[in-house]
N, C-alpha and C positions, 0 to 999 in steps of 0.2 A: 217579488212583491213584498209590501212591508208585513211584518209578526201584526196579528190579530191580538184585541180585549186588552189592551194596553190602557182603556180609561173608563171610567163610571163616572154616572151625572156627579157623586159626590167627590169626585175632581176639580168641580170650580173653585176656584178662591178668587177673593175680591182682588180688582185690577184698577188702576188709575194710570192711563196711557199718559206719557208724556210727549209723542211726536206718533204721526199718522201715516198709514202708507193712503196710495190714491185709490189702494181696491178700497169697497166697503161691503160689510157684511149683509146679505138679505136672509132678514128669517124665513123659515117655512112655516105652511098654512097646520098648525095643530088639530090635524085627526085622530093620531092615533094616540093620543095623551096627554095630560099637564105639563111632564118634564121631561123635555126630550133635548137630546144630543146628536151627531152624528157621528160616525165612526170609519168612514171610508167614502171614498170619493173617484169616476174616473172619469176621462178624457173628453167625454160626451155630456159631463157634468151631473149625471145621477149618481146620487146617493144612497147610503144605507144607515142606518141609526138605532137607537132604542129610547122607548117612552115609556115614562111612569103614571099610570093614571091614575087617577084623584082619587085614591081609594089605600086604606091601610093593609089588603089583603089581595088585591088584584096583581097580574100575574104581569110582568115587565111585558113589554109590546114592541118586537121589531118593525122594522119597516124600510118601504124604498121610495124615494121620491126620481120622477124621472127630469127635473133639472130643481137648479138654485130656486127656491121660493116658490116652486108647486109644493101640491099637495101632500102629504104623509101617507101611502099607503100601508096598512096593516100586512106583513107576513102572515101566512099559515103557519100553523102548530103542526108538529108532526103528530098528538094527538089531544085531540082537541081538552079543552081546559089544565093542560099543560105548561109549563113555561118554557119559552125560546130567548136567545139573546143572538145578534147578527152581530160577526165582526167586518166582512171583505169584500168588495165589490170587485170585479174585474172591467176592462173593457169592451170584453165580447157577451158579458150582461149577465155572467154570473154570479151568485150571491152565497158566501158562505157563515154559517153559522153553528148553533150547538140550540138541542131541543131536548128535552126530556120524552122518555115514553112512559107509558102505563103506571110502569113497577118504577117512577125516577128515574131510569139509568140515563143518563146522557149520553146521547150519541151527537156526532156531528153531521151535519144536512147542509144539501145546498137546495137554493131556489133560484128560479131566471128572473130577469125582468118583466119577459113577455107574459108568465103565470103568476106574480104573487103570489095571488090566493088561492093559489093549487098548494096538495102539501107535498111537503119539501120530500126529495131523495135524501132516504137513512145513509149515510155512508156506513156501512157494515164493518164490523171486524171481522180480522179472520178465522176462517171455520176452523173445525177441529181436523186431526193430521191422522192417516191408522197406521201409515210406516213413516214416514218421514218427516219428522220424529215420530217413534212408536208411541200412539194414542194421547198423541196431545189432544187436550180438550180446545176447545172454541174460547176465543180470547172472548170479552162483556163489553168491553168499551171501543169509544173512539174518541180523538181530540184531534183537531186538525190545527195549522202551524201556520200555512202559509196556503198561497196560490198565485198558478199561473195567470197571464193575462187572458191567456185560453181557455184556464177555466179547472184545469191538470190541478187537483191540492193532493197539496204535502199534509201529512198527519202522522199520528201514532194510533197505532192497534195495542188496549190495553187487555192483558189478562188478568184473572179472577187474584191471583197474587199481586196484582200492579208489574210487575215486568212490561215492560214496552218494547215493542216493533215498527219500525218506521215503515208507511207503507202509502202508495199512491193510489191516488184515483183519478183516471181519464175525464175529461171534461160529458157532466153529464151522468156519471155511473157509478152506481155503490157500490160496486164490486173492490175491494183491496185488491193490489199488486205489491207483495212483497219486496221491500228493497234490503232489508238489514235481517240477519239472523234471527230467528224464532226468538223471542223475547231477550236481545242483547242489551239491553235498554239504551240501544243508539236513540238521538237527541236529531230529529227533522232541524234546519237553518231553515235551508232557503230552496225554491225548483225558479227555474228561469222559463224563459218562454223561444227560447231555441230548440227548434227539435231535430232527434236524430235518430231515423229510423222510425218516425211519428212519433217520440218521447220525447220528451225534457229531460235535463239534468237537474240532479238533486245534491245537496250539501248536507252533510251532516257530521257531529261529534258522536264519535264513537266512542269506546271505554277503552284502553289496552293495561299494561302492567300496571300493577298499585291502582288500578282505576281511573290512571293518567289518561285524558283526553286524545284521541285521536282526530283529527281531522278528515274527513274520508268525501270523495265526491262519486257517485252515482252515473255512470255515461252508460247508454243505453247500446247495446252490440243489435248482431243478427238475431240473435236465440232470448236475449236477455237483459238486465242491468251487469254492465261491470263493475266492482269497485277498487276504488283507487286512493291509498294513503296519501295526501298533500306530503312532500315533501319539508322536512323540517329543518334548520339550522344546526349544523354538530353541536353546540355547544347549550342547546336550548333546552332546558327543563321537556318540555310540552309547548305545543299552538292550543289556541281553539280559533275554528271558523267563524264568521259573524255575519259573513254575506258573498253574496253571487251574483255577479248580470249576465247578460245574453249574450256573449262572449267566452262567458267561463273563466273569468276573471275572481279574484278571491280575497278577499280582509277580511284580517282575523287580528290574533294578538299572539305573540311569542313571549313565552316565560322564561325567565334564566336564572342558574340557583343562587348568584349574591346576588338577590333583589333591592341592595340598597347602592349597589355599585352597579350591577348591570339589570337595568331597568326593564320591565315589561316594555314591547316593543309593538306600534301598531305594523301589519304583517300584510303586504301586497302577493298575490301570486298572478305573473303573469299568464300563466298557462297554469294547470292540474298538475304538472308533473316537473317546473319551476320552482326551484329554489327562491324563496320569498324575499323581496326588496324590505327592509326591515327603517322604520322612520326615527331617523335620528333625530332629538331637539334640542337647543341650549342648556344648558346647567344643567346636562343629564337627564330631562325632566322625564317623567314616567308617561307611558303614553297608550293607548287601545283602539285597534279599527271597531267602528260601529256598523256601518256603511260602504256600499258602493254604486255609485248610478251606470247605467251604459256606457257613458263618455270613459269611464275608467277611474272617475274621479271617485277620492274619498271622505269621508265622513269620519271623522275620532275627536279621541276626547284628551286631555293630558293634562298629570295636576299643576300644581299651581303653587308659586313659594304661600299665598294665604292660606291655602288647603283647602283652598274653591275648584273644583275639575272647571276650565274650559273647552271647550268644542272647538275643533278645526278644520279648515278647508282643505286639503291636500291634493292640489290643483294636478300636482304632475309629479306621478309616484316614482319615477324614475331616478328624480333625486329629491333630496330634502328643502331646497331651497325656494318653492312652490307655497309654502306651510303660510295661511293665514289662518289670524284668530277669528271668531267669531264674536264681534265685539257689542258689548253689551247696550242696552239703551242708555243716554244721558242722565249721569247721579245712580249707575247701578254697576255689581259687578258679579250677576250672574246671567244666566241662560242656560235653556236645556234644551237641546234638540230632538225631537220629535219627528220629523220624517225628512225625505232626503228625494228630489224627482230628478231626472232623468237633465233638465237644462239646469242643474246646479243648484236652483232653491230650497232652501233649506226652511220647513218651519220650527217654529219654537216656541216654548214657555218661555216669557221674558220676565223682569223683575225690577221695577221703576223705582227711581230714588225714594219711594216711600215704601218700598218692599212690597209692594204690593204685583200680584201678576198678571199679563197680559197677554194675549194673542200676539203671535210675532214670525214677519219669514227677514230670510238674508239671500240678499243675490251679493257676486262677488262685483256688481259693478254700483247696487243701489246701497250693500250695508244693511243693517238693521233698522227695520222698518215697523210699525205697530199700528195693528186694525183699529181703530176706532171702535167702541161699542155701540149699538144701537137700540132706540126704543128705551131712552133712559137710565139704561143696565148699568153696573159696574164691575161685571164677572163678562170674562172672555178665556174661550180656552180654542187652540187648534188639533185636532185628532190625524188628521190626513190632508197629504197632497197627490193630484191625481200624477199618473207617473211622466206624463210633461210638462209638469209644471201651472197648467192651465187653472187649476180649480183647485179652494182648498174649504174642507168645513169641519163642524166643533160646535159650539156652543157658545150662549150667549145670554147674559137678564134683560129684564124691563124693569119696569120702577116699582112692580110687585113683586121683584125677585123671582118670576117663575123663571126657569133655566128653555131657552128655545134653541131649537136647531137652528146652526145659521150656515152659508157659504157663502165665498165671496172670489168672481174672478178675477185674476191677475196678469191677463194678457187677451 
């Protein structure tokens, strides 16, 4: 599933569409604030978001709507007149997010669809250790990364130094499951929704010599998690990972030490234990995995003789000759990609000949496409698509400029 809190309402910028796709956006009914957004979306079409209420002091407001254009319900606080922000929705109707308690400290919580307004499961950090390690103290924090479709989030267990621990929680349960070394400060990617042994697998960068990145993937044995170095190219500086599907499929980015001759490469692994298909492009061009959906297909980005990065579709990683651009709207020449589902769609920040930007997806058969705004607005932004493609939401004005939640389906 895609990385969480990647947007805040003061991400809109004014947009003037210059061509329309046939989805169109529907706002949602404003309960739970003035200026709301959403921020994830799944297959079933509920949503999750955050609102700002009308007030210079009031406390941000999540929420879950259960399809396009109902209502906004309120999240619980993990304590009450606290502040919460929601990033993830799953499919099986899980909701994750981060809440303050008492004393501030932020941890991260998940909530269902079926409870809302129950308060959320703290996901905990881990306790404290009396041998193994001797007398480590109890980590303070939590931040979560990611999550399964199931419900399984990836996060970090932070201690009172900030040292981080990568560590899971089953769908449902606060309890930490350690994956990574007592504060290595390994770096959570991505968990998949494949299980083995009842687990998922997990991706993550780890640190090795000089602080060089390692790449390391999580498969779960009889007794435990095993882990496993991605395999790297002799001649490569470093990888880092960037994503995972339900296959255990891998993009990442391969570094190599004349970065002006032998360019960052975006980095396929067929398997955990495969040597990486590495994407060549014309004129040597520099290039990075962002992405990867089930199908196997990829997501990256590569610069540009203007020194504009664009996004690309990397249809069929096997070889390099698959590479479409991501091509910009008519009188524009950027784009930023923003999520990536499962039948190819890509959504996007677009950029109209008048620079201004827009809600935007790309199929490799429709091209670049742009939502239309609605209720007289002239800000659009998209946050999430759900992971087949189905549904996507974000935000959008009126002709008071207040910012509303909107989605809009697309099949």
């Amino acid at each position: 599933m895609r990385l969480m809190y990647r947007y805040t309402l003061a991400a809109l910028m004014l947009t003037n569409a210059s061509m329309a796709n046939a989805a169109m956006f529907v706002d949602y009914v404003h309960v739970a604030g003035a200026q709301c957004i959403g921020t994830s979306i799944n297959d079933s079409g509920q949503a999750v978001g955050n609102c700002l209420l009308p007030s210079a002091s009031a406390n941000n407001v999540p929420w879950v709507a259960t399809a396009p254009g109902g209502s906004l319900q309120p999240l619980a606080a993990l304590v009450s007149g606290q502040p919460c922000r929601v990033g993830g929705i799953t499919n099986s109707g899980w909701i994750v997010g981060d809440c303050s308690d008492a004393s501030n400290i932020e941890f991260s919580v998940i909530w269902s669809t079926s409870n809302p307004g129950t308060t959320p499961t703290k996901l905990n950090p881990l306790p404290r250790t009396l041998l193994f390690p001797l007398l480590r103290p109890a980590d303070v924090q939590t931040h979560a990364i990611t999550l399964s479709q199931q419900g399984a989030v990836l996060a970090q267990s932070i201690s009172a130094s900030g040292n981080q621990t990568v560590v899971l929680y089953i769908p449902g349960s606060g309890t930490p499951i350690r994956i990574s070394t007592f504060g290595d400060n390994c770096a959570g990617i991505d968990v998949n929704s494949t299980l083995i042994y009842g687990y998922p697998s997990l991706l993550m960068n780890c640190l090795g010599t000089n602080a060089k990145p390692v790449p390391t993937v999580a498969t779960r044995g009889v007794s435990g998690y095993n882990l496993n170095v991605l395999p790297v190219p002799t001649d490569a500086s470093y990888c880092l990972a960037a994503g995972m599907n339900d296959q255990s499929q891998i993009v990442g980015t391969c570094v190599f030490p004349d970065s002006d001759d032998h360019v960052p490469q975006t980095a396929f692994w067929a398997t955990p234990s495969s040597l990486p298909k590495l994407l060549t492009l014309p004129l040597n061009a520099k290039n990075q995995g962002i992405a990867i959906n089930n199908a196997g297909h990829i997501l990256a980005r590569r610069g540009d003789s203007t020194g504009i990065p664009q996004n690309l579709f990397w249809g069929d990683p096997k070889d390099s000759f698959g590479i479409r651009p991501i091509v910009p709207l008519p009188g524009s020449i950027t784009t930023k990609a923003v999520d990536f589902a499962h039948n190819d769609t890509i959504v996007l920040t677009c950029e109209n000949s008048a620079q201004y930007t827009t809600a935007c997806t790309w199929t490799p058969d429709e091209g670049t496409q742009a939502l239309a705004p609605i209720n007289g607005g002239l800000k659009s932004q998209l946050t999430s698509i759900s992971p087949t493609g189905k549904f996507v939401v974000g935000g959008t004005t009126d002709t008071a400029q207040n910012i509303n939640a909107a989605a809009a389906t697309l099949f």
